[in-house]
N, C-alpha and C positions, 0 to 999 in steps of 0.2 A: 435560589441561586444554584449554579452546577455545582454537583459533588465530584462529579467524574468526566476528566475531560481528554479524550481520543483523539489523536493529532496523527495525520499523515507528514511522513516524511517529504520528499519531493513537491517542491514547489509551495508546500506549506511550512514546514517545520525548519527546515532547510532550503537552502538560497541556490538553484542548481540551475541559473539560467544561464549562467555564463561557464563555457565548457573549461574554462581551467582553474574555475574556484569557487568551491563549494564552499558554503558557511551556514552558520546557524547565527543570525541574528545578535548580538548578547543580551539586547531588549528581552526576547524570548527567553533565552534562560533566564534571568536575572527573575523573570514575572512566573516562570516555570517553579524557581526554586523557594517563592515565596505563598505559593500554592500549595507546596507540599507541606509549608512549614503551619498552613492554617487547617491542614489536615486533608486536605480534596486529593485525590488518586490523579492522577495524571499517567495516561497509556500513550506509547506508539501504536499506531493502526498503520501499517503500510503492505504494500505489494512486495515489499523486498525480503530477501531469506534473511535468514532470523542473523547469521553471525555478519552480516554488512548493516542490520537494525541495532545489535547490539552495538554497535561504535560510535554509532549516532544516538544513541540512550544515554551511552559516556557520556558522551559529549552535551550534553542537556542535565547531566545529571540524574537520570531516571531510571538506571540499572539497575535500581533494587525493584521498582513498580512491575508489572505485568507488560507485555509484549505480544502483540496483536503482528503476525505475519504470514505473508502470504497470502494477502486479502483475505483473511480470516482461514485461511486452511491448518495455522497451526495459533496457538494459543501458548506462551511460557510464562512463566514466573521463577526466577534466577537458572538452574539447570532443571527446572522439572516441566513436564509437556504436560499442560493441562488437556488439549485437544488436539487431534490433527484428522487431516481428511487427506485421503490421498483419488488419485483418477486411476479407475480400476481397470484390470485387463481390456475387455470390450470398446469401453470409452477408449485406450490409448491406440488401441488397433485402429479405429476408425478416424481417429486424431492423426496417426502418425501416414494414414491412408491419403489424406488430402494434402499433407506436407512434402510428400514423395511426388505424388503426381502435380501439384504444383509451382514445386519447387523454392516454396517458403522455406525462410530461415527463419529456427526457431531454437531454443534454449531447454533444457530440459532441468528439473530442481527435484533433488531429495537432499530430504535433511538440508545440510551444512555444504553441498557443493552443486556444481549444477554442470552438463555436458551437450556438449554441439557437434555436429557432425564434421562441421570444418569451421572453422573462425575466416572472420570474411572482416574487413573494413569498422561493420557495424558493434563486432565483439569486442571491439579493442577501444572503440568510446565506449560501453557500458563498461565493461573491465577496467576502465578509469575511474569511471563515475562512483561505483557501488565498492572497488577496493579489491576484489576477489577477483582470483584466475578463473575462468571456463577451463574446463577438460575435454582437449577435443579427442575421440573417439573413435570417429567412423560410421561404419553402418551401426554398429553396437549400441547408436545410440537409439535405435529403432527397436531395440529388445531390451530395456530398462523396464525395470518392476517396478511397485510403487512411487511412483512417480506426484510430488507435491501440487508444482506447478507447470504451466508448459508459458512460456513466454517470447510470443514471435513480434521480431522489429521488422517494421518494413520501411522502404526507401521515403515513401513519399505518404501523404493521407489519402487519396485513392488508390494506392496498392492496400493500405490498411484499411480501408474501407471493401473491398473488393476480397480481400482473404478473410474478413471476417464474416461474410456471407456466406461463406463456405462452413463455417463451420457450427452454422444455428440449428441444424437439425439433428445433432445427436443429442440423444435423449439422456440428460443428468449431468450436465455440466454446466460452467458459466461460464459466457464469452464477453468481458468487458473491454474496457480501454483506461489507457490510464494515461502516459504521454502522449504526444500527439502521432506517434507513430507505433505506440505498442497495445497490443492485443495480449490480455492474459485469461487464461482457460485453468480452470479449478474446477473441483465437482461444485454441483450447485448446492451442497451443505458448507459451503466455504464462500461467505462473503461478508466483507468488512459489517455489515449487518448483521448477519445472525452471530458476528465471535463478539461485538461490543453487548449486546442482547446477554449473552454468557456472560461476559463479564461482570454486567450492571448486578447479575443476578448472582453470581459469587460474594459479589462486595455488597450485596443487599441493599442496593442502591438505586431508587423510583427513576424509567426513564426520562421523568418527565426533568429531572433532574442531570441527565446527562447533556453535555457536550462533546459535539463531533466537529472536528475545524479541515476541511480539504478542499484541495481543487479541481480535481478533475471525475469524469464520469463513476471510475470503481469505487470514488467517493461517495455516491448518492446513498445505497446500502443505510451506511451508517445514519446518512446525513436525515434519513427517513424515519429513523426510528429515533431519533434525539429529540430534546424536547427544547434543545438550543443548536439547531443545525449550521453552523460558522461555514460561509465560502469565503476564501481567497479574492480581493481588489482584479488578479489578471486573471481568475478564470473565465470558461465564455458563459456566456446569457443563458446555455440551456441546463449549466450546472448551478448559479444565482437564481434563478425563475421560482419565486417564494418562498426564498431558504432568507436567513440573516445572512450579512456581507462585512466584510469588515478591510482591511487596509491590504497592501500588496504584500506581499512578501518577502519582498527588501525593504518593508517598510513595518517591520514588525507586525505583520498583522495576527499573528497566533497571539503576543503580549498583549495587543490592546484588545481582542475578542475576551481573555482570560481576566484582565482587568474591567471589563465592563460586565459580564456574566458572570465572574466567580465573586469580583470584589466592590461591583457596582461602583467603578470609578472608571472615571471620562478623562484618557492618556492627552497631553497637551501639546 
């Protein structure tokens, strides 16, 4: 049975399809806090920065466990940084190269804040979503050091399908997807796969024994190296394609994946 189970936030963990109210399930907590209590670790794995993951840990109850952010680019446990991976000088020059000429909006993240050259329509739904202001900047933001994550929304799935061609040939990064219109770029030692990988191996824990419960693409990572790979009722076909599957996500589906794999019980 899983000892150790990695939950993305968005669309998994949390109920974020309707734009003016997010929630977390109570089924999921309720099965979340009864997991902790038989001993099994229970981590966030998401794409989000670490202080809009910690609110949602609150709220699950899991703020003391470990913290999986930034699609694996950084690693916490309470204030201390087990791991972080940043996109290095060369990488952002070439990154910030294709965003300029054209004329992709994109987000930039270090640590605990993240900056935009201009806030446009698209900043002010995610600055909803996730709780946190952007800091718009300017050109400034084209000369940012250490930089975590780079995360560009586009309008439509062929504008996000179309900017992210652009940017598969620099050498040492990762270009995934996670909603259906964001694109997020890390180095390629930063993915929800190799920080659960860390983890299992901190907490000395067999992978075959892990579980990974997500929906969307930057979930695969994880979902490949699990030896209980949990997808989401509404993600698409090419994320479920010989993974386990389990309820929607307004329908508890994280409670009943944990319920069935951690406590081999069949939810009614």
């Amino acid at each position: 049975m899983a000892q150790l189970v990695c939950i993305d936030i968005d669309g998994t963990l949390m109920d974020t399809s309707n734009s003016e109210h997010f929630y977390i399930p109570q089924d999921n907590i309720n099965t979340i806090q009864k997991a902790l209590k038989k001993g099994i670790h229970v981590c966030i794995s998401t794409g989000r920065m670490r202080n809009s993951a910690i609110k949602v840990a609150e709220q699950a109850g899991i703020q003391n466990e470990y913290l999986i952010c930034y699609n694996g680019a950084m690693i916490c446990h309470g204030n201390e940084t087990i791991f972080e991976s940043e996109i290095n000088k060369e990488q952002l020059e070439k990154i910030n190269k294709i965003i300029k000429e054209n004329n992709i909006y994109a987000q930039f993240y270090i640590r605990d804040e993240y900056f935009v050259e201009r806030k446009i329509d698209l900043t002010e739904s995610y600055e909803k979503k996730i709780g946190i202001k952007a800091q718009e900047i300017g050109e400034n933001v084209f000369h940012l050091n250490k930089v975590t994550k780079i995360l560009s929304i586009a309008h439509s799935k062929d504008e996000k399908i179309k900017w992210m061609q652009l940017f598969t040939d620099i050498d040492g990064i990762v270009v995934t997807e996670s909603q259906s219109t964001f694109i997020e770029i890390t180095r390629n030692d930063a993915t929800k796969g190799h920080a659960v990988k860390t983890l299992a191996q901190i907490l000395n824990i067999n992978l075959k024994n892990l579980m990974a419960i997500g929906d969307a693409m930057n979930d695969i990572p994880m979902l490949d190296v699990a030896g209980y790979p949990v997808v989401m009722g509404q993600a698409e076909d090419r994320v479920k394609e010989g993974r386990l599957v389990t309820d929607r996500c307004e329908n508890s589906g994280v409670a009943k994946a944990i319920q069935k794999y951690c406590f081999n019980e069949t939810s009614h």
